[in-house]
N, C-alpha and C positions, 0 to 999 in steps of 0.2 A: 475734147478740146474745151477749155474752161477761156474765161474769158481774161482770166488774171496769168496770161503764161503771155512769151515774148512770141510764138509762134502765132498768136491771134493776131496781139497787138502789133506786131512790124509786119508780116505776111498774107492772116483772112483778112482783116480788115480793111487794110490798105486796098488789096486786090476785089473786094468785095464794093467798097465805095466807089474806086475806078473805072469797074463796070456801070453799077446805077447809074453817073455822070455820063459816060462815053454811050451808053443802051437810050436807042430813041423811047421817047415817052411810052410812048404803048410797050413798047417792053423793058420794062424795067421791073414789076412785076414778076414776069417770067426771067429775069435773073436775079432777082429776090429770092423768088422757090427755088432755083436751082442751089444758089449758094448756102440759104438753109438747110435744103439736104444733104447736102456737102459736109456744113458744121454738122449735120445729127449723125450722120453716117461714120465723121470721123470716129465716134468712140460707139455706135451703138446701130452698124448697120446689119445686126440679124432680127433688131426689133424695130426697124423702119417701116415692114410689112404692118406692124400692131399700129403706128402712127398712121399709114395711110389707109387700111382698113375701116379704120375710126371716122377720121375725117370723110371719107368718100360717102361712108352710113349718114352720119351725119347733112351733107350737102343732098344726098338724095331725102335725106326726111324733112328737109328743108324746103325741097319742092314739094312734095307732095303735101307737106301743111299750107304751103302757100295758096294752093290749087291750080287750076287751069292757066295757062299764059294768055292773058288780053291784050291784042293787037303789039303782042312782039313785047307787052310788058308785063314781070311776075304782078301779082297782087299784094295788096298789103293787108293783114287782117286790121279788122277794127277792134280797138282792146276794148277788153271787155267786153266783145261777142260772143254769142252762141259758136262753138265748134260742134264738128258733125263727127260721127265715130269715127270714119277714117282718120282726119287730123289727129283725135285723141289717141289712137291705137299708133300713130304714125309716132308721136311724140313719144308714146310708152318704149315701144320700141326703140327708141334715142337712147330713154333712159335706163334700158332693161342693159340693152350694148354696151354704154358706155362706164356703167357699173358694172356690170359683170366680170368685163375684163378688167376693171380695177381694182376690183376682189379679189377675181384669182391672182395677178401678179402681186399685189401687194399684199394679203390678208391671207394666202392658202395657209402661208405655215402657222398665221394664230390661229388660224380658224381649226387645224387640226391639231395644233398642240392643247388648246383649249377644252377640245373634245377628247384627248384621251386624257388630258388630267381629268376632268369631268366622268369619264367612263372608271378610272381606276378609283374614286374616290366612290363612287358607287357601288362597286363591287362587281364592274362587268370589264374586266382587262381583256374579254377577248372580243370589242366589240373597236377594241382599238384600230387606228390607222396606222398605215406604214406606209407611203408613196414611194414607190422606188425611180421617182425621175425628180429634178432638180426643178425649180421657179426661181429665176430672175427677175428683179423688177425692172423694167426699162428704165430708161433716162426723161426724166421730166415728164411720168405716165399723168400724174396726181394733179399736173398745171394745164397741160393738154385735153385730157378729157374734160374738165371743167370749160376749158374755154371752147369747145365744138360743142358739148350741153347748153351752155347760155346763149350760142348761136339759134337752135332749136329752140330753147324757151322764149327767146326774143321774138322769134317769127311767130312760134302758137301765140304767146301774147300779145300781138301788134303791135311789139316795140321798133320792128324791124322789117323789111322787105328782103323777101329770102334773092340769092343772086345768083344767077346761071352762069356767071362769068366762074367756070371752073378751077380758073389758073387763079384767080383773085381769093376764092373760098382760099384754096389751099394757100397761098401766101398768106392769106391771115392766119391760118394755122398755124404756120411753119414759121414764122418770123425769125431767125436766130434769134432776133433782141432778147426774143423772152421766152421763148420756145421751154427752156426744160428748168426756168427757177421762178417765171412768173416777170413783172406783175398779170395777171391771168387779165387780158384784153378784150372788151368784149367788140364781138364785129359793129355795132351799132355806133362804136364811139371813132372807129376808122374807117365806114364804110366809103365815106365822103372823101377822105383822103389814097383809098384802094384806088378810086376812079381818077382821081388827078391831085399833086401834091407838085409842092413849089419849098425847095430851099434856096434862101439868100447866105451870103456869108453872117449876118448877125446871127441866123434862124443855126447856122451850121457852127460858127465859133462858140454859143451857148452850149451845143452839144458837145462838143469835143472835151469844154472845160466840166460840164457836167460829169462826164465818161472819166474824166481826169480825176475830179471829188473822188468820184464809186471806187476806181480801181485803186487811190491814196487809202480810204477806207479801207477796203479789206487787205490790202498789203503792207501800209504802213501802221496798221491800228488791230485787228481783227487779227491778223496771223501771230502776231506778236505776245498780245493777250492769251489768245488760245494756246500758248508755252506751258506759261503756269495753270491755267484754267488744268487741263488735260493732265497735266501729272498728279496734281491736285485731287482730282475725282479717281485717280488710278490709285490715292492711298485707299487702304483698310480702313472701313467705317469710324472702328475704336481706335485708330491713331490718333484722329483730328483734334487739332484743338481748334479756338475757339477766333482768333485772329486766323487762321488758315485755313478755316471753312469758312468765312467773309472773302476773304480775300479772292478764294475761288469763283464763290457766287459774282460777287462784283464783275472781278473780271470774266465771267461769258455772261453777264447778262450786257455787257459792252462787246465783248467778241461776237453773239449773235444778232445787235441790234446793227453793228459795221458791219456785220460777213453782207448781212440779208437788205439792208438800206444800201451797202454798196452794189452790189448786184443789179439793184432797182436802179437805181442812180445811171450806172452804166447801161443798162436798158433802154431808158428813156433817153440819156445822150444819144446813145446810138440812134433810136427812135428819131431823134428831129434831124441828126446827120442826114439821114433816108426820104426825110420829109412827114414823117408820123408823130403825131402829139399823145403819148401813153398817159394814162393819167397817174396822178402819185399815186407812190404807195407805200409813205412813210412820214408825218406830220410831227417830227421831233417828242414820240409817243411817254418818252421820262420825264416830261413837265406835264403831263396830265394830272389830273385832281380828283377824278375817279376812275373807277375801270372803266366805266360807260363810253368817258373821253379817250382813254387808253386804248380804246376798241374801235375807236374812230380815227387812232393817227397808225395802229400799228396795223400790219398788213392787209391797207385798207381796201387791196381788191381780193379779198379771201373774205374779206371780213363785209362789205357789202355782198358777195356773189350770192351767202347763205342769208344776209338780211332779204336781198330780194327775190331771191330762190327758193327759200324754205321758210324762213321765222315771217314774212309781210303773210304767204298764200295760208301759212298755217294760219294765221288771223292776228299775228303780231302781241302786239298790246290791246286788243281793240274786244276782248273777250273774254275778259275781266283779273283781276289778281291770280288765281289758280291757274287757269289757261295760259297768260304771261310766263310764269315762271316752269309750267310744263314746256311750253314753247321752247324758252331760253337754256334750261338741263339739257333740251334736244340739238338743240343749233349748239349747245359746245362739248357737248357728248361727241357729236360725228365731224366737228373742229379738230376736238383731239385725235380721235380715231384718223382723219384726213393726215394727221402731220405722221403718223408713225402706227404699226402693228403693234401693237407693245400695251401693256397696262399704263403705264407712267404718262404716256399721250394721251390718255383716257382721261386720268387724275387729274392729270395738268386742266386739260377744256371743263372739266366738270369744277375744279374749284375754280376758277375764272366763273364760269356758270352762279357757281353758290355766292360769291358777292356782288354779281349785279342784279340777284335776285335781291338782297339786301340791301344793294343800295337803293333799287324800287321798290321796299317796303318802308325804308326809314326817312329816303331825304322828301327834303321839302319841295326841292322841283327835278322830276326824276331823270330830264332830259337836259338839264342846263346846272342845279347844282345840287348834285347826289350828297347827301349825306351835309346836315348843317353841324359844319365843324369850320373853323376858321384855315383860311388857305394853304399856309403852310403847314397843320398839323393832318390836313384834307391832302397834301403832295408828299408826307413821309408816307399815311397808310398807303397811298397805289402804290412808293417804291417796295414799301415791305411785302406786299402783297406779291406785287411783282416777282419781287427776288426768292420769296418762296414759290413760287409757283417754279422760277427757274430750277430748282434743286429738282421739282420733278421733274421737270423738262429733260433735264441734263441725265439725273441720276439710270442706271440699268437697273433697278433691284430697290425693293421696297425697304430693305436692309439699310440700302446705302442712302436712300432717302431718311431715314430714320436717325441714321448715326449725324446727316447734314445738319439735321434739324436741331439736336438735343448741343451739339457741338455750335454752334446760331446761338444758342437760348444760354449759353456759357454752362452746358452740362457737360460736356460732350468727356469723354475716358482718356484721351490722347497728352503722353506730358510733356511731346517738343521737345524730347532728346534724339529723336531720329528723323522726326521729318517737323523741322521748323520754321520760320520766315525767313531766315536769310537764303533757304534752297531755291526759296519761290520765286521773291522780291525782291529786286537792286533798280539800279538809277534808271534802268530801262523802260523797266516795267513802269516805272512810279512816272517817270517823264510820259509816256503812254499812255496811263491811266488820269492825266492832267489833260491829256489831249483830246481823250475821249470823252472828258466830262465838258470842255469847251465844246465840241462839237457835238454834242447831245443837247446842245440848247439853242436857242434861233440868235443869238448875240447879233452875226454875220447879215442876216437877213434886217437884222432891227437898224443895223448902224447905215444900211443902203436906204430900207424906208426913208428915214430921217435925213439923209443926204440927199435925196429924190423933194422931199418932201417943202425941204428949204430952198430950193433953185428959183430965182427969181422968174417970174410969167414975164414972157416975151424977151426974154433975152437969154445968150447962153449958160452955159456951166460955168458955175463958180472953181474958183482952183481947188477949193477942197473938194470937190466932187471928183476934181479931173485926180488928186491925187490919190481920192480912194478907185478911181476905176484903175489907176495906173500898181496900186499896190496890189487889188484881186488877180489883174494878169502877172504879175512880178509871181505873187503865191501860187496861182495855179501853175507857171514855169518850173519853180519851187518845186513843188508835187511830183509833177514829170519827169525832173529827175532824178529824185528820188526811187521814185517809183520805177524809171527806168534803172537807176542803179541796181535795186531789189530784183528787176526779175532777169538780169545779166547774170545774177546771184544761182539761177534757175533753180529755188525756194520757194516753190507754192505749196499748197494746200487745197484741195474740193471745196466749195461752196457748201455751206452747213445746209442748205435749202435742196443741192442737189439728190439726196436722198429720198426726198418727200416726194 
């Protein structure tokens, strides 16, 4: 069950919120985890067992880092204490689990197609693998074990006090909101809201219209684009020319930034429906001015979990030039590797890696403004970087990377007698591609500051205020049904994020 189909939206949803409301306080919770299971189960109940296995490892290594229970309360470590070897061994064991099994589902087959290219290129074909049984990767392995890990590191680190409310662990695991695309939640940031949580209609109308953004994005913007994007990368390398390898770029690097912000966006609606505040996890990342910044708007809970998980304990920046930049190759080395089995996911986080090592070699202030070039010539490099980095992203085959690239640089073999622009692009696309570039900029957020910002102290709203609140509900109405029309249509597509 995806969250852009009419069967969520008019049917789980409905039926899901009716409950929370109608379920006394203390259980509401326990039909949270019920209906979670419910959404995971729908498309992915033979690897329910792998989600709950997980999670339960996790809550029991959560106590035993904690230690002893005092007077009916767990403990809280003190960060930056000494741990004793059990704790350590207990936390090993987190992370021995919950990698492991994210290896094997996700990695067996590079790992063994790797090793018999490996093997025949050496000259030992018989040292090759064959597995005669099949590996699936579950549904949302890569967001789920991340987020029972950080529960674990939060406790060993005294970020956290571990909770014996078992029904509570597991509802934070299981949350549909964000269960199998992210934003990856850590327990530390809801613990306070697991125990008690309060919606009002403002706290519940912001969600709704939130929810309303996310699912306008990926259905009125992100499906649309990914048309052309998709046929586009399905030509032969030496076709492309040189306008139709742009144009594809452009559009999925707006297909993937709507698939996966809208996702997010519907998450955290949903989140405050419920009474949970998710933190963002998307800062309008195409106005950045380095990658540095670029990495602090674009999937900012993947992209903190390894700041504070790996790149701070490795020693960050704090151990001189060489150590930085080994640090950073590593954090986007296992970035890529996280998004996909594949070389291209590799490529992808390593050149990301190779320019913010440059830009911590060149600019003048490495944290605030990377690289001394004036603004706007500072906002083309992250696009272009960007968009090549997309061509790995996207591309299956180093080939196809290759022919992106030379076809970008106005090399490229292809002459536009057979697969040209007008196959691609019409009034749609182009009307789309206008929409996504308003909405890739904060415009909407600027024009409310500034109408917030002008209301007279001590008296009410001025009528241009009352007009711009009256036109965001007019728009979001707008959206709705739209977007209700769209999915009457029953024309979806998977979440690009679902995979990962």
């Amino acid at each position: 069950m995806v969250f852009a189909s009419s069967i969520f939206v008019f049917l789980f949803l409905p039926v899901a919120l009716a409950g929370n409301f109608l379920m006394p306080t203390r259980g509401r919770n326990f039909w949270l985890l019920l209906v979670s299971v419910w959404f995971y189960c729908w498309g992915e109940l033979r690897f329910l067992p792998v989600l709950l296995v997980i999670s339960l490892w996790d809550y029991v290594v959560g106590l035993i880092i904690a230690g002893p229970v005092r007077n009916g309360v767990v403990p809280k470590l003190e960060p930056g204490g000494p741990r004793t070897i059990r704790q350590k061994a207990a936390l090993i064991s987190s992370l021995v689990v919950n990698l492991g099994i994210l290896a094997f589902f996700k990695y067996f087959y590079f790992i063994v197609d790797n090793w018999n290219a490996f093997a025949a290129a050496v000259g030992f074909a018989g040292a090759q693998l064959h597995p005669t049984f099949t590996v699936t990767l579950p549904l949302g392995i890569s967001f789920y074990t991340f987020q029972t890990m950080s529960y674990t590191l939060d406790v060993y680190m005294g970020n956290t006090r571990a909770t014996r409310r078992i029904v509570d662990y597991f509802c934070f695991v299981t949350m549909f909101q964000q269960l199998v695309a992210g934003p990856i939640v850590r327990y530390v940031d809801v613990a306070a809201e697991l125990r008690e949580r309060h919606v009002n209609i403002d706290r519940f109308g912001y969600g709704v219209s939130r929810f309303v953004v996310g699912l306008a994005k990926k259905l009125l913007i992100a499906n649309t684009l990914a048309l052309p994007a998709d046929r586009i990368f399905a030509i032969p390398p030496d076709q492309l020319t040189t306008p139709v390898a742009w144009l594809a770029v452009v559009c999925y690097a707006f297909q993937i930034y709507f698939d996966f912000s809208g996702y997010s966006d519907m998450a955290i609606g949903m989140g405050h429906m419920f009474g949970f505040k998710f933190l963002e996890n998307f800062n309008y990342p195409y106005i950045a001015r380095s990658l540095t910044d670029f990495w602090r708007r674009w999937h900012i809970s993947l992209s903190t979990w390894f700041r504070d998980y790996l790149y701070i304990p490795l020693g960050g920046n704090r151990l001189g030039p060489w150590r930085t930049g080994f640090n950073l190759v590593l954090v986007f080395f296992l970035c890529g590797l996280w998004h996909g089995a594949a070389w291209n996911f590799v490529l992808w986080g390593l050149f990301h890696g190779f320019f913010l090592i440059l830009e911590r070699a060149f600019g003048r202030k490495p944290h605030d403004r990377p690289i001394p070039l004036p603004n706007w010539l500072r906002h083309g490099y992250v696009l272009l970087v960007v968009l090549i980095s997309w061509v790995l992203f996207r591309s299956t085959s180093l080939a196809q990377v290759r022919g992106f690239l030379l076809a970008m640089a106005g090399l490229g073999t292809g002459t536009g007698e057979v697969y040209n622009m007008g196959l691609f692009f019409d009034l749609q696309v182009g009307t789309v591609l206008v929409a996504a570039f308003l909405g890739s900029i904060p415009w909407i957020p600027w024009i409310g500051n500034r109408m917030e910002n002008h209301l007279p102290q001590h008296q009410g709203p001025t009528p241009a205020y009352l007009l711009w609140n009256a036109a965001k509900v007019a728009g979001i109405a707008l959206l709705m049904a739209l977007t209700a029309v769209n999915l009457s249509a029953g024309s979806h597509n998977p979440f690009i994020y679902f995979r990962f």
